[in-house]
C-alpha positions as CSV (number, residue, x, y, z in Angstrom):
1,X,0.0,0.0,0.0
2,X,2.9,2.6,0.9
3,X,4.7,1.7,-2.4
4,X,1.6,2.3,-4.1
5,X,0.9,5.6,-2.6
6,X,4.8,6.8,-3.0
7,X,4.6,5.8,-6.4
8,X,1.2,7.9,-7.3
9,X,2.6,10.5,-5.9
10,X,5.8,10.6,-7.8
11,X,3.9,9.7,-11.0
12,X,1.1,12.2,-10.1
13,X,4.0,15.0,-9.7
14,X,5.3,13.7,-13.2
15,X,2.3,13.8,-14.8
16,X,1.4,17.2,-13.5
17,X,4.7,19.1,-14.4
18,X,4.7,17.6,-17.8
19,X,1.3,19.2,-18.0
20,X,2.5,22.6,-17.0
21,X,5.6,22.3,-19.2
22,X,3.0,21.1,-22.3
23,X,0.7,24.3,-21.5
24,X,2.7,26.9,-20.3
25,X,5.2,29.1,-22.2
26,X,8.2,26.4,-21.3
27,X,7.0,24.2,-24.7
28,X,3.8,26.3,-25.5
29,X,2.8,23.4,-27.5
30,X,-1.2,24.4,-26.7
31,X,-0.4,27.6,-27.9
32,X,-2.5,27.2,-31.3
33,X,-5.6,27.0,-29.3
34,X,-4.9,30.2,-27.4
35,X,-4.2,32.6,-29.5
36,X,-4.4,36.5,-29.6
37,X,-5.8,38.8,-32.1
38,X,-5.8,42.3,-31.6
39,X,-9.2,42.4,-32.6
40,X,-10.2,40.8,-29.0
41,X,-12.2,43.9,-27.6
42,X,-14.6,44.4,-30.3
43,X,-15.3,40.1,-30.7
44,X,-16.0,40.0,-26.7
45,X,-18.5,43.1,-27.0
46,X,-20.8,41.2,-30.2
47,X,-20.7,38.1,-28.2
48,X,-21.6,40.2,-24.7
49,X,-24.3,41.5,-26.8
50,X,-25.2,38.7,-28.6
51,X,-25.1,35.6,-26.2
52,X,-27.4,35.4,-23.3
53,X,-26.2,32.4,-21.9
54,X,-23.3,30.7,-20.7
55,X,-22.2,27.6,-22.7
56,X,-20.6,26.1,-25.5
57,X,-21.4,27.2,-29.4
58,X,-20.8,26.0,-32.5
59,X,-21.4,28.6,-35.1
60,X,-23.2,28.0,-37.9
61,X,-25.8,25.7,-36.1
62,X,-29.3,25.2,-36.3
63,X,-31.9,25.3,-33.7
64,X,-33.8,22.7,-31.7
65,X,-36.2,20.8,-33.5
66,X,-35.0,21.5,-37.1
67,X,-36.1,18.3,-39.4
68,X,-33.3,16.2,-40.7
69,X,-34.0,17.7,-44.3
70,X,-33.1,21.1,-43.5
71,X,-30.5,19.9,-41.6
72,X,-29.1,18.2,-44.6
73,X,-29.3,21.4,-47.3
74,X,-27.4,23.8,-44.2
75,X,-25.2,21.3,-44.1
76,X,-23.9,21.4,-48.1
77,X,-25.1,25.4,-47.8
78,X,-22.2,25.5,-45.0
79,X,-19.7,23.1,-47.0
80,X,-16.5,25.2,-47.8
81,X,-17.5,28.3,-45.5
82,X,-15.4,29.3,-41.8
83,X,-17.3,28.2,-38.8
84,X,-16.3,28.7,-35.2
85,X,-16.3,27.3,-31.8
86,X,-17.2,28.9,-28.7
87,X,-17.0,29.0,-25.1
88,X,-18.7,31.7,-23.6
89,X,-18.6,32.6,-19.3
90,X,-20.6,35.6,-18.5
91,X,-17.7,36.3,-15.9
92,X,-13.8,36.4,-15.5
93,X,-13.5,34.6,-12.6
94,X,-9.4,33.9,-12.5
95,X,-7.2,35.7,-9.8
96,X,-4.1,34.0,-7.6
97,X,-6.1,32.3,-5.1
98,X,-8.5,30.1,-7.9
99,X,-5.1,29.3,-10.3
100,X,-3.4,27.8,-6.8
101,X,-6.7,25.9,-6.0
102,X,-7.0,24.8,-9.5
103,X,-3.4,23.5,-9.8
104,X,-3.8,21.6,-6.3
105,X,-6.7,19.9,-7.4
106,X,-5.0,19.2,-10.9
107,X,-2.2,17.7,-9.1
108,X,-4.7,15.6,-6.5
109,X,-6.4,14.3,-9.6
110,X,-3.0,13.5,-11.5
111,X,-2.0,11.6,-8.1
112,X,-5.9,9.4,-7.8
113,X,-5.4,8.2,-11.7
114,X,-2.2,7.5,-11.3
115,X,-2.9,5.6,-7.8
116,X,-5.6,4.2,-9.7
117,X,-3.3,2.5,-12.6
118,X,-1.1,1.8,-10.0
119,X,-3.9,-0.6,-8.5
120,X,-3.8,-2.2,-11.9
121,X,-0.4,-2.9,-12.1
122,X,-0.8,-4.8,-8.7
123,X,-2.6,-7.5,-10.1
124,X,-0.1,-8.1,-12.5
125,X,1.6,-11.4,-11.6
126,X,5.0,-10.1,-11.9
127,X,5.6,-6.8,-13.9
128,X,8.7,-6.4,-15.2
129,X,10.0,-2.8,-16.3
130,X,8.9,-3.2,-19.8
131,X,5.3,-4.6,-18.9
132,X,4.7,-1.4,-17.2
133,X,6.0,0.9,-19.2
134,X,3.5,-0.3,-22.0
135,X,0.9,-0.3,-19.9
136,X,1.2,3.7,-19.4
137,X,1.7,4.1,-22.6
138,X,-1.5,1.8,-23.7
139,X,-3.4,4.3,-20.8
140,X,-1.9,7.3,-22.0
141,X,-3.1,6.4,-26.0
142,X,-6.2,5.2,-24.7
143,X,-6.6,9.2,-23.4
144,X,-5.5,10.6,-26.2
145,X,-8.0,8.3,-28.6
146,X,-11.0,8.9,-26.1
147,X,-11.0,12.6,-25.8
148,X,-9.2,14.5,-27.8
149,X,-8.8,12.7,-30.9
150,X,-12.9,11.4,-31.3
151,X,-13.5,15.0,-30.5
152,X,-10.6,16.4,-33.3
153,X,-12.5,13.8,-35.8
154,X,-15.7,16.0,-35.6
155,X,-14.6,19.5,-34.0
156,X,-11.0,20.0,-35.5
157,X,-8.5,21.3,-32.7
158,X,-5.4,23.4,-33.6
159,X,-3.5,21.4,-30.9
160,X,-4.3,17.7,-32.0
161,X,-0.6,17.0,-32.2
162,X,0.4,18.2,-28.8
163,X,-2.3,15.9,-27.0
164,X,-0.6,13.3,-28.8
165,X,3.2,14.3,-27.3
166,X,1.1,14.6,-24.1
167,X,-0.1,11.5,-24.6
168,X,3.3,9.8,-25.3
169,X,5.8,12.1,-23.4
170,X,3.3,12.3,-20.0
171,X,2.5,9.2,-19.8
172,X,6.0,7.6,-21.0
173,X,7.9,9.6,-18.3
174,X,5.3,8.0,-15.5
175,X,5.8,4.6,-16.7
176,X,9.7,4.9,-16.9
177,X,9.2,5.7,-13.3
178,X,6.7,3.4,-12.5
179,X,8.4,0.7,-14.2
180,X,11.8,1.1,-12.5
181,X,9.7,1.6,-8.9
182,X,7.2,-0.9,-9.5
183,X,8.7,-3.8,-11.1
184,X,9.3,-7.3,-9.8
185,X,13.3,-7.8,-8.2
């Protein structure tokens, strides 16, 4: 059980600062998805205008109950033509204090799926180095297929490619730890 919890924490901690060094200006390699444009102030006022409600938009769309034959000529109307998507908050809600509670519970989750495939890796009957090491990076492409790439194959994302180095480099860098803590003397 110790083992287990030393090693989610150490994988957790990986996991978390390759996160930070994916996302932050270290690699920037989510930079295509968070992009300036001078423009910035005069997009913000049409959507404070415009948008009543908090959520998600995709843009063009078509209402509720639209029949499956309109839906099929906006669809070859739309073919060809920019289309955005949108996530709207009616508030800025970021200061020091929320970014330090965010992180910890970034890291606390990072630390319970790691425990978690650590749990996994128990019932093994006798993992070897290599065994593990797979196995993260099986989990790790298992992510990156779930999420973001069935998401990319319908809403295309600017930073496809660097959930894929996540996926590798994260979750290779835990199971080179967990396979050299973990494995079977």
């Amino acid at each position: 059980m110790k083992k287990r919890i030393i090693a989610a924490i150490v994988g957790g901690f990986i996991i978390f600062i390759w996160q930070t060094v994916s996302w932050t200006g270290v690699l920037g390699l989510h930079n295509s998805t968070q992009q300036y444009t001078p423009k910035q102030d005069t997009i913000m006022s049409v959507l404070n205008a415009s948008l009543t409600d908090e959520g998600g938009y995709i843009l063009p769309n078509l209402p509720k109950g639209t029949t499956n034959d309109e839906m099929m000529k906006a669809g070859e109307k739309m073919i060809g033509k920019p289309w955005a998507s949108i996530q709207y908050h009616k508030t800025y809600s970021f200061d020091m204090k929320s970014m330090f509670i965010t992180m910890g519970r970034g890291l606390l989750t990072d630390i319970v799926m790691i425990y978690l495939l650590c749990l996994i890796i128990s019932k093994f009957s006798s993992p070897s180095f290599n065994t593990i090491l797979m196995s993260c990076l099986f989990v790790g492409s298992i992510s990156f297929l779930y999420v973001p790439y069935a998401n990319f194959m319908w809403y295309k994302i600017f930073d496809i490619y660097a959930y894929c180095i996540d996926a590798i480099a994260g979750w290779g860098l835990t199971g080179i730890w967990l396979g050299w803590y973990l494995k079977k003397k």
